[in-house]
KEKOL-243385 format. One record per residue: x, y, z of N, C-alpha, C, O in turn; residue number from 1; residue in one letter; chain. Coordinates in Angstrom, 3 decimals. Example, Ala and Ser with C-alpha at 12.3 -4.5 7.8 and 13.67 -1.06 7.14 Angstrom:
% KEKOL-243385
<guti <13.190,-5.690,7.800>,<12.300,-4.500,7.800>,<13.200,-3.300,7.800>,<14.236,-3.319,8.465>,1,"A","A">
<guti <12.850,-2.250,7.080>,<13.670,-1.060,7.140>,<12.900,0.030,7.870>,<13.409,1.138,8.039>,2,"S","A">
***
This chain:
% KEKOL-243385
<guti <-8.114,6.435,7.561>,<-6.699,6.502,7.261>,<-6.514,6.174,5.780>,<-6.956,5.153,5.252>,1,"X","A">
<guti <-5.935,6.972,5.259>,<-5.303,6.478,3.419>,<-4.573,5.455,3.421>,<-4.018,4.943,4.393>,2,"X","A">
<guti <-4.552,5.140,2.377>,<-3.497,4.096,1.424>,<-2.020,4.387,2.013>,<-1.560,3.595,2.836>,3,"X","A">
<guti <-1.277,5.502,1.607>,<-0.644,5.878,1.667>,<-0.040,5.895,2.773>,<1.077,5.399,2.914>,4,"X","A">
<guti <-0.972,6.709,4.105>,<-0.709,6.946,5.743>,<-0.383,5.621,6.263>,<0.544,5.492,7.063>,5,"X","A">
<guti <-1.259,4.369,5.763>,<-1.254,3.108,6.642>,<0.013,2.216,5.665>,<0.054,1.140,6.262>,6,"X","A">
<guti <0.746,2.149,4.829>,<1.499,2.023,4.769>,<2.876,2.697,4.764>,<3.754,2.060,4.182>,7,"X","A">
<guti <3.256,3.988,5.363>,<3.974,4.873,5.990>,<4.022,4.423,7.329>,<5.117,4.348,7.888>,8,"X","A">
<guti <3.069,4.141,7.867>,<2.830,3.950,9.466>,<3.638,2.507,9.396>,<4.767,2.395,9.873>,9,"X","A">
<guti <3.103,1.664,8.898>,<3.730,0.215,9.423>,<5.078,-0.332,8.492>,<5.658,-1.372,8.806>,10,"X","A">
<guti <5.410,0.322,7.562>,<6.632,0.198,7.415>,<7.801,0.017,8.280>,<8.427,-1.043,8.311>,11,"X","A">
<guti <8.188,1.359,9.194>,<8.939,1.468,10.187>,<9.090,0.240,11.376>,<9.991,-0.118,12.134>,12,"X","A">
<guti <7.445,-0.267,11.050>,<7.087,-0.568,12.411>,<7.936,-2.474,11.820>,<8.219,-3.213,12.763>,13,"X","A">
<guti <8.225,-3.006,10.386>,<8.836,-3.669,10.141>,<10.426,-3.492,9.751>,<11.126,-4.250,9.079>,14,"X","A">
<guti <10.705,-2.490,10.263>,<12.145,-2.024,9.957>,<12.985,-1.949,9.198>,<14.207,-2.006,9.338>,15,"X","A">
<guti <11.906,-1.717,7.716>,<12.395,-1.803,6.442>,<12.364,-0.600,5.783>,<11.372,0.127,5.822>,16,"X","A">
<guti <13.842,-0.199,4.893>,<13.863,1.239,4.172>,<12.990,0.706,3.456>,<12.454,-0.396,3.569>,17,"X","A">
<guti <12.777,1.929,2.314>,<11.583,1.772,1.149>,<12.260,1.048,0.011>,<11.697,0.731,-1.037>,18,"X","A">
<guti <13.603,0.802,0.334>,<14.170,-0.348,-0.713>,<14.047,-1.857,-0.585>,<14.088,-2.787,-1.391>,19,"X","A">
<guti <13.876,-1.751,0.756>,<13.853,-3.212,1.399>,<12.257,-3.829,1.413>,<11.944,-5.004,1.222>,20,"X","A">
<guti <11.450,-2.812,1.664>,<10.010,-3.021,1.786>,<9.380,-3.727,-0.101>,<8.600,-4.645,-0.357>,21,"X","A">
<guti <10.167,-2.777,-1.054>,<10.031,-3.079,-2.157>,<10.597,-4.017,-2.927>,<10.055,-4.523,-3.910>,22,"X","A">
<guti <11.935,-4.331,-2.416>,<12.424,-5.796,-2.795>,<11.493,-7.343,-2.040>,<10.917,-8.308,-2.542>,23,"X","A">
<guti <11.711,-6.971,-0.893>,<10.506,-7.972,-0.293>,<9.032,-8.348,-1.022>,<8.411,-9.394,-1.210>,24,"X","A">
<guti <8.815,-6.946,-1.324>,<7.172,-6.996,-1.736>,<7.291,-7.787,-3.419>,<6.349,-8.492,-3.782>,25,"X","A">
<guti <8.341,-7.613,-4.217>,<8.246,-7.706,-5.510>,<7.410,-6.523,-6.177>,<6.759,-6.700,-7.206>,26,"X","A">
<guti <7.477,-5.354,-5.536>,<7.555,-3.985,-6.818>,<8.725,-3.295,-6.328>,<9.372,-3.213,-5.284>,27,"X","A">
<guti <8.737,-2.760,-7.686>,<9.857,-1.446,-8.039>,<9.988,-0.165,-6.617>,<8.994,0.203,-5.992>,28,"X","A">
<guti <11.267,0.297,-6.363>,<10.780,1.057,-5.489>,<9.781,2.439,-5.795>,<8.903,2.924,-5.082>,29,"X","A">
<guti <10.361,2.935,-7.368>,<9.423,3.597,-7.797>,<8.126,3.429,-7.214>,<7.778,4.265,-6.381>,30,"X","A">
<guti <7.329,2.463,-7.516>,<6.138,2.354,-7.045>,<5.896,2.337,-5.620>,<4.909,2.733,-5.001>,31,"X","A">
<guti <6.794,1.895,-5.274>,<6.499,1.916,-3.485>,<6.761,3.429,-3.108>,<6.089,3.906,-2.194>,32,"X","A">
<guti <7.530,4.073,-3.641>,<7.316,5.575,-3.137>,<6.343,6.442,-3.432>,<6.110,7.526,-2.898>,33,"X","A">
<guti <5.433,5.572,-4.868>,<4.600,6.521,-5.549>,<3.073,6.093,-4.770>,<2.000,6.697,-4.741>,34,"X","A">
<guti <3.548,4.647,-4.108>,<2.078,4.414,-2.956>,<2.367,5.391,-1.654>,<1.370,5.793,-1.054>,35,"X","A">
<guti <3.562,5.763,-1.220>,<3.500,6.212,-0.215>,<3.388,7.589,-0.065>,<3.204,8.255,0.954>,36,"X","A">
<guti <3.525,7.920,-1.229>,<3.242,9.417,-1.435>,<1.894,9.539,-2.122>,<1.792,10.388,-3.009>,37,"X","A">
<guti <0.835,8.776,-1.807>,<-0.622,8.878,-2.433>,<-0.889,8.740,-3.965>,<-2.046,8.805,-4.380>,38,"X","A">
<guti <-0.052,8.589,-4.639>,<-0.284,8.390,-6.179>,<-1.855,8.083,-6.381>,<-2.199,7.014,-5.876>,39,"X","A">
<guti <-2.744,8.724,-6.942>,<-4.146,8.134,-7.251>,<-4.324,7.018,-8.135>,<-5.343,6.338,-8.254>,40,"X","A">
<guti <-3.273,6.898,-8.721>,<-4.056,5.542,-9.979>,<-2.743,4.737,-9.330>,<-1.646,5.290,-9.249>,41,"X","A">
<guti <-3.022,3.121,-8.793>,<-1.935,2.274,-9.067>,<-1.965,0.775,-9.174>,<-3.173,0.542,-9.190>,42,"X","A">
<guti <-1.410,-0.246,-9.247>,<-1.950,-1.335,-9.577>,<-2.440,-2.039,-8.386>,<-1.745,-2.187,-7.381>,43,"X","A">
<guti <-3.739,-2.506,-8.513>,<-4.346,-2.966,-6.995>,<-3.580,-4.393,-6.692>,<-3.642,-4.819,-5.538>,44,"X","A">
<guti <-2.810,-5.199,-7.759>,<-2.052,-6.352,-7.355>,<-0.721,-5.907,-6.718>,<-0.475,-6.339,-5.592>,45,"X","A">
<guti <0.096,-5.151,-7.274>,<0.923,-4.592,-6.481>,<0.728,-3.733,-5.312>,<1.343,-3.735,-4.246>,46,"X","A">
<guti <-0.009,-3.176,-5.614>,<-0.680,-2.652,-3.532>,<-0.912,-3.748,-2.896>,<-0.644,-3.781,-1.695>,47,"X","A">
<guti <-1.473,-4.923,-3.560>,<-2.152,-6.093,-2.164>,<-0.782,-6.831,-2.355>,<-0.821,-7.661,-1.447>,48,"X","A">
<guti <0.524,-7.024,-3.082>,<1.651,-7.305,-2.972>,<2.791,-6.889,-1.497>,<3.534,-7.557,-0.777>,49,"X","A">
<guti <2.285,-4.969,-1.612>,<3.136,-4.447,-0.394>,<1.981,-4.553,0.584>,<2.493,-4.683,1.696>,50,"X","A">
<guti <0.787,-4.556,0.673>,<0.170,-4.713,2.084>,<0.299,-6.276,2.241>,<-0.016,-6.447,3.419>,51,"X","A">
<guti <0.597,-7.544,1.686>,<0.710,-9.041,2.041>,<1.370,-9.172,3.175>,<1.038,-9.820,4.167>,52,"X","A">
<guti <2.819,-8.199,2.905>,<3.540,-8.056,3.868>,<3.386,-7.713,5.273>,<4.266,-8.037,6.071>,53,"X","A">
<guti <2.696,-7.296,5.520>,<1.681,-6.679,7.166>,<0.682,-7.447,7.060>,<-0.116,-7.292,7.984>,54,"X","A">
<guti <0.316,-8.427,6.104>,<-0.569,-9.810,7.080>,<-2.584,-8.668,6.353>,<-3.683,-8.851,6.877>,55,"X","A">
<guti <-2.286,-7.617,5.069>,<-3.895,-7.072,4.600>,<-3.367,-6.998,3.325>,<-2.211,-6.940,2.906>,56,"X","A">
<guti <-4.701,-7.016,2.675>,<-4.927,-6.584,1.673>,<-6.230,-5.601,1.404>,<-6.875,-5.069,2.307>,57,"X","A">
<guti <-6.525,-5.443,-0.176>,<-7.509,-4.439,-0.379>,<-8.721,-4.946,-1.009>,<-8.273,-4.923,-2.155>,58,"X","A">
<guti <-9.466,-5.221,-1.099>,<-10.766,-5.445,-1.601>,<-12.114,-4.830,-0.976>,<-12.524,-4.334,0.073>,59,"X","A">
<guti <-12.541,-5.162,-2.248>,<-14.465,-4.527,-2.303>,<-14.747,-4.454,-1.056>,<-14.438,-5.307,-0.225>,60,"X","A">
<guti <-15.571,-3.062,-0.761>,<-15.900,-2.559,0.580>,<-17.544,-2.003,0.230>,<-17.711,-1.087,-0.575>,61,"X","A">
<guti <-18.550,-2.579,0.837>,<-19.692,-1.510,0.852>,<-19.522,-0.274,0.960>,<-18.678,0.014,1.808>,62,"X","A">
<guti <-20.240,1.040,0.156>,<-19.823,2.605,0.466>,<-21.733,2.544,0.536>,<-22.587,1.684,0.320>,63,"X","A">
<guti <-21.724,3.640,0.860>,<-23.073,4.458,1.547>,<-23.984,4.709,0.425>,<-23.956,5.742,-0.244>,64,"X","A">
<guti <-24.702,3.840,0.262>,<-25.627,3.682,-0.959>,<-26.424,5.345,-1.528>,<-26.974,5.724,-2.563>,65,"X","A">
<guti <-26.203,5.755,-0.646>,<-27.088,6.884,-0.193>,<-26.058,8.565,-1.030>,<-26.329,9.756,-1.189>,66,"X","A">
<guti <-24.999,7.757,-1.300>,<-23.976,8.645,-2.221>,<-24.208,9.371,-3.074>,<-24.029,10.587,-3.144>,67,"X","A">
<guti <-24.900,8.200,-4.250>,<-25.086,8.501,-5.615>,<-26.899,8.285,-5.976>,<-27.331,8.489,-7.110>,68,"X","A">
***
């Protein structure tokens, strides 16, 4: 699931417009629409700002060594 999808999904599920989700979180709604619409570059403190809110955040993940 994306960035994007899993915070689309549980938004609703806290019953907050994307104004409310972004006043809560402390970013701009700008940015909260530009996470929810997949934006590729954004600030990883303000993403782990709007995911705090649903109880996750984002950090370092092993990927498949076998990649590169």
């Amino acid at each position: 699931m994306s960035l994007s999808d899993f915070v689309k999904e549980k938004r609703p599920l806290t019953k907050l417009t994307q104004p409310e989700l972004a006043e809560k979180a402390g970013v701009g709604l700008r940015f909260l629409r530009e996470l929810e619409q997949g934006k590729a570059t954004l600030r990883l403190d303000k993403v782990n700002q709007v995911l705090g809110l649903f109880g996750y955040e984002i950090g370092p993940v092993e990927r498949d060594r076998n990649l590169f």
